[in-house]
C-alpha positions in Angstrom: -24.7 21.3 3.8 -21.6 18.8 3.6 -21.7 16.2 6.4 -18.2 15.6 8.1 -17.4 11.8 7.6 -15.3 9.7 9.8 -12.9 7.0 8.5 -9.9 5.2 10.0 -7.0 6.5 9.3 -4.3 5.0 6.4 -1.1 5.7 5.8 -1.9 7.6 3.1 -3.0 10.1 4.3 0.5 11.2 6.1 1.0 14.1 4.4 -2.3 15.7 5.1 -1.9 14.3 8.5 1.2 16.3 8.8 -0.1 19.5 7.3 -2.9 19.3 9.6 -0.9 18.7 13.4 1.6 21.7 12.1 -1.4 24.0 12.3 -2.3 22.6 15.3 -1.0 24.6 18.4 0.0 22.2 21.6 0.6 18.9 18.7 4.1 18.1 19.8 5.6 16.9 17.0 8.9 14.6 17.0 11.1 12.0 15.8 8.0 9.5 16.5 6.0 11.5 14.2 8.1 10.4 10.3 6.3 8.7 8.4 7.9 5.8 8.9 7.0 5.4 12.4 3.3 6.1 12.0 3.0 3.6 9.3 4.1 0.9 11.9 2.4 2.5 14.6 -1.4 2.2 12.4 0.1 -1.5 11.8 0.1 -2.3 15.2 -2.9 -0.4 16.1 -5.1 -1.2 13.1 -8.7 0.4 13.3 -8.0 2.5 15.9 -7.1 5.9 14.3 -9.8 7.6 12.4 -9.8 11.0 10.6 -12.5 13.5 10.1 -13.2 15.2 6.1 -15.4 18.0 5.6 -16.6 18.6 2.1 -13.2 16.0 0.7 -11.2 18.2 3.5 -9.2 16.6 6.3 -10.6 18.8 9.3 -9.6 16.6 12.2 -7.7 13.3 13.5 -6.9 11.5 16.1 -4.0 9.0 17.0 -4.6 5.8 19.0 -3.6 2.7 20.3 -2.8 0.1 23.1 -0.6 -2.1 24.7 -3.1 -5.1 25.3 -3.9 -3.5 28.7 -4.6 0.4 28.4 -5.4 2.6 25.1 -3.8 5.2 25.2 -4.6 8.9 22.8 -1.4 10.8 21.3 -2.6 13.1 19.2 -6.3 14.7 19.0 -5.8 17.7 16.2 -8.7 19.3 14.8 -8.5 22.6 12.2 -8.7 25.7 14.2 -11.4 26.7 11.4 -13.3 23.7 13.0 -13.6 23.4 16.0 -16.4 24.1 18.5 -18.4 21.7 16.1 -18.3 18.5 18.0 -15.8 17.0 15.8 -13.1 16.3 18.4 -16.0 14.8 20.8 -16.6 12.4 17.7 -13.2 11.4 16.5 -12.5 10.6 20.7 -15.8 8.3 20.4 -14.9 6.4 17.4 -11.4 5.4 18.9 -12.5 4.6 22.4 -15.3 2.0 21.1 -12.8 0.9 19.0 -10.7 0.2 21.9 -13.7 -1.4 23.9 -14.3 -3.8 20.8 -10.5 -5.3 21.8 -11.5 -5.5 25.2 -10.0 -2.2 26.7 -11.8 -0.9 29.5 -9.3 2.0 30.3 -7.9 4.4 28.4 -5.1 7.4 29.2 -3.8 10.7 27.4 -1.4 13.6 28.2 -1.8 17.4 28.4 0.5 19.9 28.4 -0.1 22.1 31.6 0.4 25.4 29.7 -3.1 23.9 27.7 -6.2 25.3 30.1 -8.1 24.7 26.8 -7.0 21.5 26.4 -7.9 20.5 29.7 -11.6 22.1 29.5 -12.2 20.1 26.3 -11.1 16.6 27.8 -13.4 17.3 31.1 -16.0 18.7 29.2 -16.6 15.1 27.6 -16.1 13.0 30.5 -12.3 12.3 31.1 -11.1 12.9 35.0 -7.8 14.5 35.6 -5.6 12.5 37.9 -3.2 14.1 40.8 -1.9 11.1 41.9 0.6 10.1 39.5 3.9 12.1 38.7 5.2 11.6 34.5 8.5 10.5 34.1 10.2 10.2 30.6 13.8 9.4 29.0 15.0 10.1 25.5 16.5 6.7 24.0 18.9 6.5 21.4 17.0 6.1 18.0 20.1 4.3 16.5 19.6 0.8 19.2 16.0 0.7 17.8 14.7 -3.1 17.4 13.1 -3.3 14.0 10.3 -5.5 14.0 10.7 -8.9 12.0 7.8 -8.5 9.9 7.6 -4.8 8.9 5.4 -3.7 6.5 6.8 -1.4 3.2 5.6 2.0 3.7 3.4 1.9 1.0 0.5 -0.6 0.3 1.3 -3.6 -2.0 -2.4 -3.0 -3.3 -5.1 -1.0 -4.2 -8.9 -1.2 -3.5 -10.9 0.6 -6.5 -14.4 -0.1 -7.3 -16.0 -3.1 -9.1 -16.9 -2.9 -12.4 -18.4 -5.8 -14.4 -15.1 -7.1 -16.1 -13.5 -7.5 -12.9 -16.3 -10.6 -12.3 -14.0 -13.9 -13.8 -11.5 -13.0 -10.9 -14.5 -12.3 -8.6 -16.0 -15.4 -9.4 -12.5 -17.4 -9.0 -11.6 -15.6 -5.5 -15.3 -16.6 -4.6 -14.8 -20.1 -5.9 -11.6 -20.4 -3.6 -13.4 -19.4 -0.6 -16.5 -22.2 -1.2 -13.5 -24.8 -1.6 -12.1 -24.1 2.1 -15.8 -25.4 3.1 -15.8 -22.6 5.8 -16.8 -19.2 4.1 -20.1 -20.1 2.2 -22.9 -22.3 2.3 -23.0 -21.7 -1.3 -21.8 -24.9 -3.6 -20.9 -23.3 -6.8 -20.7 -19.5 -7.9 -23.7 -17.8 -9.9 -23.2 -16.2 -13.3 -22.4 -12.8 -13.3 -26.5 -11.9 -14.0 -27.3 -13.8 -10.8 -24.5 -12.5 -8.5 -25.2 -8.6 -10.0 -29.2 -8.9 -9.3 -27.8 -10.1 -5.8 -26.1 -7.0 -4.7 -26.5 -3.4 -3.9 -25.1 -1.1 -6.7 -23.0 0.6 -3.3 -19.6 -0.6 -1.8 -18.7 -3.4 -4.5 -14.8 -3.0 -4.1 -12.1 -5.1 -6.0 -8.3 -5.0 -4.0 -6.5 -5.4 -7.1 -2.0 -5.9 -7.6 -1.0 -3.8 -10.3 -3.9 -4.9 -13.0 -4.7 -8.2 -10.8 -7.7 -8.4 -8.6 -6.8 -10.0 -5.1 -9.3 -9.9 -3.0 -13.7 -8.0 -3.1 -16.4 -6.9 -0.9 -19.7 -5.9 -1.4 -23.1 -5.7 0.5 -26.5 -7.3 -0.5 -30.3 -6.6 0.9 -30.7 -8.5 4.2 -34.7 -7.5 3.3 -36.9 -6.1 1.0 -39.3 -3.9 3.8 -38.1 -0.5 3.2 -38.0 -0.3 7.8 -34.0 -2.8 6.8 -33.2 -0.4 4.3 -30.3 0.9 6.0 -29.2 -2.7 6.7 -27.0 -4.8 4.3 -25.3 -8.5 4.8 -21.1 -7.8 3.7 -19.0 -10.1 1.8 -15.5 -10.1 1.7 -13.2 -12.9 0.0 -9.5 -12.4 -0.3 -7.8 -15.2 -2.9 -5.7 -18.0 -1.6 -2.2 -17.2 -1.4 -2.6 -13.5 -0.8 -4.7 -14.4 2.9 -3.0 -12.4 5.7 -1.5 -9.5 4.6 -4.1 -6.9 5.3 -6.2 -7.4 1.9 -9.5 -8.0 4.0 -8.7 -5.3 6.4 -8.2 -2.9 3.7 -11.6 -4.0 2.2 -13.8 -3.8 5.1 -12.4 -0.2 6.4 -13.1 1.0 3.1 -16.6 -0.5 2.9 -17.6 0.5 5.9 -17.4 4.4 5.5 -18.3 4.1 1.7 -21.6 2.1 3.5 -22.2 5.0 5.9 -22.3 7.4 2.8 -24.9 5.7 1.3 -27.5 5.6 4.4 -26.5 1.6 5.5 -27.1 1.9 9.6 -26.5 -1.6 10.2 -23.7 -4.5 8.3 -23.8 -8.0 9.4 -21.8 -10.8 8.7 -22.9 -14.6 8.9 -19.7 -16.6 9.7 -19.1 -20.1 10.6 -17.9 -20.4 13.9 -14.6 -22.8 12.7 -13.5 -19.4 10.0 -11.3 -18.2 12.9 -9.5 -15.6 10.3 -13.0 -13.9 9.3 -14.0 -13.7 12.8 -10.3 -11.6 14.0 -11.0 -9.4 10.8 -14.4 -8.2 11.7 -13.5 -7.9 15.3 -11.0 -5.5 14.2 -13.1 -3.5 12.2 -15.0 -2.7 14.7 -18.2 -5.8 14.7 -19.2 -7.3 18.1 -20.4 -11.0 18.2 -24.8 -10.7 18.8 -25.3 -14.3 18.8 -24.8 -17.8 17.9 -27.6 -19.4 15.2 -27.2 -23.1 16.1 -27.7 -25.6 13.1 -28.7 -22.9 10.9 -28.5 -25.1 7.7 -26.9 -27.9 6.3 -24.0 -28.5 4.4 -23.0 -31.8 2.8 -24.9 -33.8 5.0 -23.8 -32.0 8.3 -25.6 -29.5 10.1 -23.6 -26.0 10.8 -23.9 -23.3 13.0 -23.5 -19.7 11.8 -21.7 -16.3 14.2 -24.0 -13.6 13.3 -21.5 -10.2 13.8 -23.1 -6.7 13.0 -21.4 -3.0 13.5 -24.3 0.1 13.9 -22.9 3.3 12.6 -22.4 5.6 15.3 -22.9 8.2 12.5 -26.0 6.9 10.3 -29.5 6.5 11.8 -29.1 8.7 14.9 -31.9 10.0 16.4 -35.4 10.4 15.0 -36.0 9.2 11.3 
């Protein structure tokens, strides 16, 4: 029997996005809703939007975000083929411990009155309805809209594909980068492409590549050999100077993550030296929480360095009894 699997949600998936909320009765749909706007509204928000895919099938989503203070949900839609299968009451649990992995400790939603269903669902799984406050909305006119100074294209200026074995001379370049910023790796030099194979797992080696040129990897190696940590792998992700900062590593890590969770991993961890300031925001963002601090851990060029272990447990993998 297929397994419904949970992802964040990309701007790529607009379309099916779209076909889904039109089916969906009580989805108010608007001029907030073009494409456009939800591609800045997932850049602003990023990993806080997941979708639900049954058997390659979008089945559900649901639309999230903040303002630094509250989250806040727009639009929960699952298939009316769906529902009554817990996949709503999943989708709302991925976004709100999203939210509570930025630090948000309240979140808020609307209903339409005419929606008793609606109303029974969101009860049903813990949210209160409030009587004390009163909505109050004005339309404002679309064409005094502030763009933002840094908006992203609509579509992504890269692609993440998997790894094959010629991709490994960029690999091994992007990885050399990273050792020569003396805060991603204890590692000195870069193995041979023998030694850095027999290293990882086979699952979730991803290349971000620009046209034909790779940018940025990711993959996952054993953390240990007992078969009791097989669901739990170490990630590596190195993005190549000059592209840092433009969502490469963001991209990489969302798509690891469920590829990861396909493949039976329960647990990814991420060693990171507590001065790689960048590495830390991405994995924050992607939904890791700090566990501890391993002070001097090893040494490196004479000085002793301390090493941020971060680690995200699946919320769908490892549940319940083995």
């Amino acid at each position: 029997m297929d397994k419904v699997v949970i992802a964040p949600l990309v701007i790529e998936d607009y379309e099916a996005v779209l076909s889904l909320w039109r089916r969906c009765a009580g989805i108010g749909l608007g001029q907030s809703d073009t494409r456009e706007n939800i591609q800045d509204f997932l850049w602003r928000n990023p990993g806080m939007s997941f979708k639900a895919s049954l058997a390659g099938k979008m089945v559900g989503t649901i639309l999230v975000g903040h303002d630094q203070r509250r989250g806040y949900v727009y639009h929960l839609a699952v298939h009316p083929q769906k529902r009554r299968q817990g996949i709503g009451r999943r989708l709302v649990e991925r976004s709100l411990q999203a939210l509570q992995e930025t630090g948000i400790q309240k979140c808020h939603l609307f209903v339409c009155n005419d929606k008793d269903s609606g109303v029974a669902f969101w009860k049903s799984i813990g949210w209160e309805e409030r009587t004390d406050l009163q909505m109050m909305s004005k339309n404002l006119d679309p064409t005094e809209r502030i763009k933002p100074q840094k908006k992203p294209k609509l579509e992504s200026p890269f692609s993440i594909r998997p790894m094959t074995g010629e991709d490994y001379p960029a690999v091994k370049t992007i990885f050399e980068q990273g050792i020569a910023t003396g805060n991603a790796t204890f590692e000195t030099d870069a193995p041979s492409w023998e030694e850095w194979d027999a290293g990882h797992l086979q699952e979730g080696r991803l290349v971000a590549v620009d046209g034909q040129k790779v940018i940025g990897w990711a993959a996952l190696s054993r953390v240990c050999g007992r078969w009791v940590y097989a669901g739990v792998a170490e990630v590596s992700v190195y993005v190549a100077a000059g592209k840092r900062g433009q969502g490469i590593g963001t991209g990489l890590l969302q798509t690891l993550i469920p590829e990861s969770e396909q493949k039976g991993i329960w647990t990814l961890q991420s060693g990171i030296f507590p001065e790689n300031e960048p590495s830390i925001a991405l994995h924050r963002k992607c939904g890791f929480r700090l566990v501890g601090r391993r002070e001097i851990l090893g040494r490196m060029k004479g000085r002793w360095r301390d090493v941020l272990l971060f680690e995200r447990r699946s919320p769908m993998i490892g549940i319940g009894e083995a």
